[in-house]
C-alpha beads as a LAMMPS data file, in Angstrom:
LAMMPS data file: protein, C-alpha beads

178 atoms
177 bonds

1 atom types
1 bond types

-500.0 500.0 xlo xhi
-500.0 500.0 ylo yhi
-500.0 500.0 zlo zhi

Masses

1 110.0

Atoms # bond

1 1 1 -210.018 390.024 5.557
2 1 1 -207.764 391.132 8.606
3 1 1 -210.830 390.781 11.156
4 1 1 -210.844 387.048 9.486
5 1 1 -207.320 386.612 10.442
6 1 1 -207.421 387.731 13.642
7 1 1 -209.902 385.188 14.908
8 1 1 -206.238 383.216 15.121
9 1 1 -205.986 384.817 18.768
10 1 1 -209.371 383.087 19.845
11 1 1 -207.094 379.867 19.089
12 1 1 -204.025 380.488 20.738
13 1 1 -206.226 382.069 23.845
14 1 1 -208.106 378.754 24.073
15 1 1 -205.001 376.525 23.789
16 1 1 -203.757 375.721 27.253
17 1 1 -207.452 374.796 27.880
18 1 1 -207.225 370.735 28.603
19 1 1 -204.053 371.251 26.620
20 1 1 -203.033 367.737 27.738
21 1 1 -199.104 366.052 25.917
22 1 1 -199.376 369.453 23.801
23 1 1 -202.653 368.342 22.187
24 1 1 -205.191 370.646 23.363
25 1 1 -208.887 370.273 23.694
26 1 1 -209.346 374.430 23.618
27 1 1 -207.288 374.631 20.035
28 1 1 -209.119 372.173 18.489
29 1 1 -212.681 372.724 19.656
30 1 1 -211.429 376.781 18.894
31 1 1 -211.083 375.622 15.283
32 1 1 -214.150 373.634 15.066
33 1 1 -216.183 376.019 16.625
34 1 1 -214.800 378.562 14.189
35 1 1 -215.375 376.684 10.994
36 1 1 -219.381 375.668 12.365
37 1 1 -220.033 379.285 12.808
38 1 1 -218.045 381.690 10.710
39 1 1 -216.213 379.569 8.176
40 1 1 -219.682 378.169 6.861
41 1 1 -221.351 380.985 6.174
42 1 1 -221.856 382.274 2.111
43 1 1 -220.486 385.729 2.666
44 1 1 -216.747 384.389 4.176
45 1 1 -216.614 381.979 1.555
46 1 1 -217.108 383.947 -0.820
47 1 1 -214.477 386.642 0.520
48 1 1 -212.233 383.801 0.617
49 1 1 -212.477 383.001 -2.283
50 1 1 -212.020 386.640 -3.490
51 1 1 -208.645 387.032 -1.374
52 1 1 -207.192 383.735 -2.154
53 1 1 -204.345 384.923 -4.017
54 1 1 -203.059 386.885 -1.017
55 1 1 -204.135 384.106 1.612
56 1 1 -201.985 382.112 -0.344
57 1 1 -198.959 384.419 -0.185
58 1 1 -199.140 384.893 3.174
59 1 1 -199.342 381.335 3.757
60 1 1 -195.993 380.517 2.234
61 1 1 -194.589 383.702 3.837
62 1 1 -195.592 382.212 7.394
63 1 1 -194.388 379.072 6.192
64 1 1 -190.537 380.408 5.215
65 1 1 -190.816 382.419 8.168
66 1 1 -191.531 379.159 10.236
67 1 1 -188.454 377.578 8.427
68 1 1 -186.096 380.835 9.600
69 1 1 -187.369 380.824 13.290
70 1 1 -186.811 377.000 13.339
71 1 1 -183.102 377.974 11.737
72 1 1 -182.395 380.741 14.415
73 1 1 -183.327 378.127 17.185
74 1 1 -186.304 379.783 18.253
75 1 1 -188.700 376.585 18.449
76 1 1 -189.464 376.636 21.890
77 1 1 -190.390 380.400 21.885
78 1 1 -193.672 381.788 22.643
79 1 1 -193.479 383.009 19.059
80 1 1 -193.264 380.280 17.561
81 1 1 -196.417 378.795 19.398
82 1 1 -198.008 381.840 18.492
83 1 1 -197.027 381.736 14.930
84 1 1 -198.188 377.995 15.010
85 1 1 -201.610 378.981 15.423
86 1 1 -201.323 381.914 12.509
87 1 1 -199.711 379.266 9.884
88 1 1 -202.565 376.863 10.446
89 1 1 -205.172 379.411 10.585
90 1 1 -204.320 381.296 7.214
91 1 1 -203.649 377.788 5.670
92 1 1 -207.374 376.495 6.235
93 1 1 -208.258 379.629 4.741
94 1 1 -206.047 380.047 1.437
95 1 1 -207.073 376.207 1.479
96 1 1 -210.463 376.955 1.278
97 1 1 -210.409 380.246 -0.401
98 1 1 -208.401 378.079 -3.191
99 1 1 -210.988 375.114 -3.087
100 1 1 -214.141 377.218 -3.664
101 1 1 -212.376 378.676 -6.837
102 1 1 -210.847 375.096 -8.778
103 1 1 -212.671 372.605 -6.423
104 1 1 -216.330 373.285 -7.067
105 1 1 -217.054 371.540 -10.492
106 1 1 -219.121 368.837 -11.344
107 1 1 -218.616 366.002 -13.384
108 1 1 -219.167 361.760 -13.465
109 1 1 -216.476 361.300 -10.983
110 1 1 -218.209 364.055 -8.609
111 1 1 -221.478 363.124 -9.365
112 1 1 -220.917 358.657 -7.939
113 1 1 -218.272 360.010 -5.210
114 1 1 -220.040 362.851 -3.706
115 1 1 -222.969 360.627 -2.101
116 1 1 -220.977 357.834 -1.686
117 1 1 -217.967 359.635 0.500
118 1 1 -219.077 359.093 4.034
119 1 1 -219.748 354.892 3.669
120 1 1 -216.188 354.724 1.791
121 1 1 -214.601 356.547 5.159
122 1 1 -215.967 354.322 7.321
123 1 1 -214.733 350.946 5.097
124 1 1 -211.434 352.428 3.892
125 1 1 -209.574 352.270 7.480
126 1 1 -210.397 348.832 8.171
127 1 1 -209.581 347.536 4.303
128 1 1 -206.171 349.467 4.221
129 1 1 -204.882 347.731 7.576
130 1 1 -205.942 344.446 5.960
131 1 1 -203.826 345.344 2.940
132 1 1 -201.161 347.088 4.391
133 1 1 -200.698 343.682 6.488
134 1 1 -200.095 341.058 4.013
135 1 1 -198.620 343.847 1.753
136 1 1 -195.701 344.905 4.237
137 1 1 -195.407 340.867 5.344
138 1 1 -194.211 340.376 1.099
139 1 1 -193.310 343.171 -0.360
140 1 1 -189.733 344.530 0.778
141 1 1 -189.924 347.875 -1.304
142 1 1 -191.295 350.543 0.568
143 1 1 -192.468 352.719 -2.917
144 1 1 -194.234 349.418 -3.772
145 1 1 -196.064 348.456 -0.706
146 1 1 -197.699 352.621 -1.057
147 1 1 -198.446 351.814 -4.385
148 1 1 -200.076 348.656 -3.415
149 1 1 -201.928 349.798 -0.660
150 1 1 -203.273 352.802 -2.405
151 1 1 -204.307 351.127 -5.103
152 1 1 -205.895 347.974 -4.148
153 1 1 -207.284 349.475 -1.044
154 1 1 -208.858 351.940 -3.031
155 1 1 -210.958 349.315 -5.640
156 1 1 -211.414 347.174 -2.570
157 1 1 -213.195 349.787 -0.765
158 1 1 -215.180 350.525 -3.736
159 1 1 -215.967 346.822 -4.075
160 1 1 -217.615 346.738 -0.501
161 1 1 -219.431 349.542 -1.198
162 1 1 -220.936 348.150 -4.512
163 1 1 -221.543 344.556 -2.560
164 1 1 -222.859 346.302 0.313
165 1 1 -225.145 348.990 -1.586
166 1 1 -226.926 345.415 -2.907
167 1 1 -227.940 344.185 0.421
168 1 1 -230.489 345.633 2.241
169 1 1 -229.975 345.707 6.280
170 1 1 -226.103 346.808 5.147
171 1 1 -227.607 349.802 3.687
172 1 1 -229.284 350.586 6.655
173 1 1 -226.496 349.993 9.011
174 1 1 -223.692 352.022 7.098
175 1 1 -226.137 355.062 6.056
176 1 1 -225.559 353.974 2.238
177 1 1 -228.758 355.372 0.173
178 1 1 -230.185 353.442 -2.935

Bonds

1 1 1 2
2 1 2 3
3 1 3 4
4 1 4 5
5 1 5 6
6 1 6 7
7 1 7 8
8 1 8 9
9 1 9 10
10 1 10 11
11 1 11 12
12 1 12 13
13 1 13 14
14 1 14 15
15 1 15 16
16 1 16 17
17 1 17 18
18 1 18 19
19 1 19 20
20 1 20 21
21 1 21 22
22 1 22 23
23 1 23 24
24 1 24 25
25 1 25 26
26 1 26 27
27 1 27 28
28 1 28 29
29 1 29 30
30 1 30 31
31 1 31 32
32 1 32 33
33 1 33 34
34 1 34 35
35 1 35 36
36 1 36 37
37 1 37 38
38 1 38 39
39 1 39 40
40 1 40 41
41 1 41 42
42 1 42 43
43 1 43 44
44 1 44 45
45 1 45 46
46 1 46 47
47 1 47 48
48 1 48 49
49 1 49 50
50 1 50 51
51 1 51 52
52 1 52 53
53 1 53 54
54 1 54 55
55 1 55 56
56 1 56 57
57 1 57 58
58 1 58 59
59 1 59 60
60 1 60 61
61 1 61 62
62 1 62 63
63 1 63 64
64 1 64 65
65 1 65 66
66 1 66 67
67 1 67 68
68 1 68 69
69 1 69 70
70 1 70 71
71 1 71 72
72 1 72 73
73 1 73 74
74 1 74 75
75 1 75 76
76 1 76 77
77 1 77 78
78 1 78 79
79 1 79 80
80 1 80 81
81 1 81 82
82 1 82 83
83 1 83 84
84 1 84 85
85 1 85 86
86 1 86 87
87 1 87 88
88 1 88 89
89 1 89 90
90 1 90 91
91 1 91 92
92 1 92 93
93 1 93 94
94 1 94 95
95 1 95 96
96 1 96 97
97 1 97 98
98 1 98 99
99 1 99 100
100 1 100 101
101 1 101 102
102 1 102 103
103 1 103 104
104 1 104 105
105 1 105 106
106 1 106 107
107 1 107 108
108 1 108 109
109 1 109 110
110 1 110 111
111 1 111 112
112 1 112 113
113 1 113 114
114 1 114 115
115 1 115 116
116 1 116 117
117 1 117 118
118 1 118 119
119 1 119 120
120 1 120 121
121 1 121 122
122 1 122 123
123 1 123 124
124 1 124 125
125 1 125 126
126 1 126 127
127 1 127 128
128 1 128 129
129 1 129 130
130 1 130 131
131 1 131 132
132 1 132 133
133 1 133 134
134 1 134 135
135 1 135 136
136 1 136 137
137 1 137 138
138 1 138 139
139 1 139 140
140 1 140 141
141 1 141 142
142 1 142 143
143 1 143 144
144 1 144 145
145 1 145 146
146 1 146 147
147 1 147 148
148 1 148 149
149 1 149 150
150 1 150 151
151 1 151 152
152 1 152 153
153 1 153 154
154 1 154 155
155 1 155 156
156 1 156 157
157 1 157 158
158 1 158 159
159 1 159 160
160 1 160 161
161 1 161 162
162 1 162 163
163 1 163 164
164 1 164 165
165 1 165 166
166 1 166 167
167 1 167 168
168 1 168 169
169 1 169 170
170 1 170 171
171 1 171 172
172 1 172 173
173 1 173 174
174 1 174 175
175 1 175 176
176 1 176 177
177 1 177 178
């Protein structure tokens, strides 16, 4: 598990590359690159999934520790850049260490969302801006407009998808199988 862990210094290495309004194109490439070749292979998922109790732990740990360096003023350190990098990297693995244990099920929810999931990210962006604009134009309560955006964008986006699934040259163009 530690040589796991310690591929967080290929991400802080690579982050001044193209590190450009502190978003950098190293980091993030880093992290994809990581997850395409190490973090999808059987054996580390399954060793995640194994140590997910103590990449859990650890997690919070970074995360209080994160909360004390913040309190001590040291947020502009090269610690806590470092330590950045180490909180994010142990959380997308207790996160997926966690997720192959209580995630991986299958049931009649799982079975119509699973094949369905990319066309319902490409309509749900577009049909919660629609909502979101007539919904924050007349509803003044902000716990109200969320609720009314979640929900109705959710059923509308399942609505397009059931319209669109019906016609044929929309199933071709948004990569929605029969």
């Amino acid at each position: 598990m530690i040589p796991l862990i310690s591929m967080f210094i290929l991400i802080v290495v690579a982050t001044p590359i193209l590190n450009i309004g502190n978003k950098s194109l190293g980091e993030y490439a880093s992290y994809f690159l990581l997850g395409y070749f190490i973090l999808s292979m059987e054996e580390v998922q399954e060793r995640l999934k194994r140590h997910r109790a103590i990449l859990a732990v650890l997690w919070g740990a970074l995360i209080v520790w994160r909360c004390v360096m913040y309190k001590m003023g040291l947020s502009n350190s090269l610690l806590w850049n470092v330590e950045q990098r180490l909180l994010a990297w142990v959380g997308i693995l207790a996160v997926l260490g966690l997720g192959r244990k209580y995630l991986e099920f299958h049931n009649k929810f799982t079975v119509y969302f699973t094949p369905v999931a990319f066309p319902l990210y490409i309509f749900h962006q577009s049909i919660i801006v629609m909502i979101g604009y007539f919904t924050i134009r007349h509803v003044k309560a902000a716990i109200i407009q969320y609720m009314i955006i979640c929900l109705a964008s959710f059923g509308f986006t399942l609505l397009v998808y059931e319209l669109f699934k019906r016609i044929k040259i929309a199933r071709f163009l948004f990569g929605i199988k029969k």
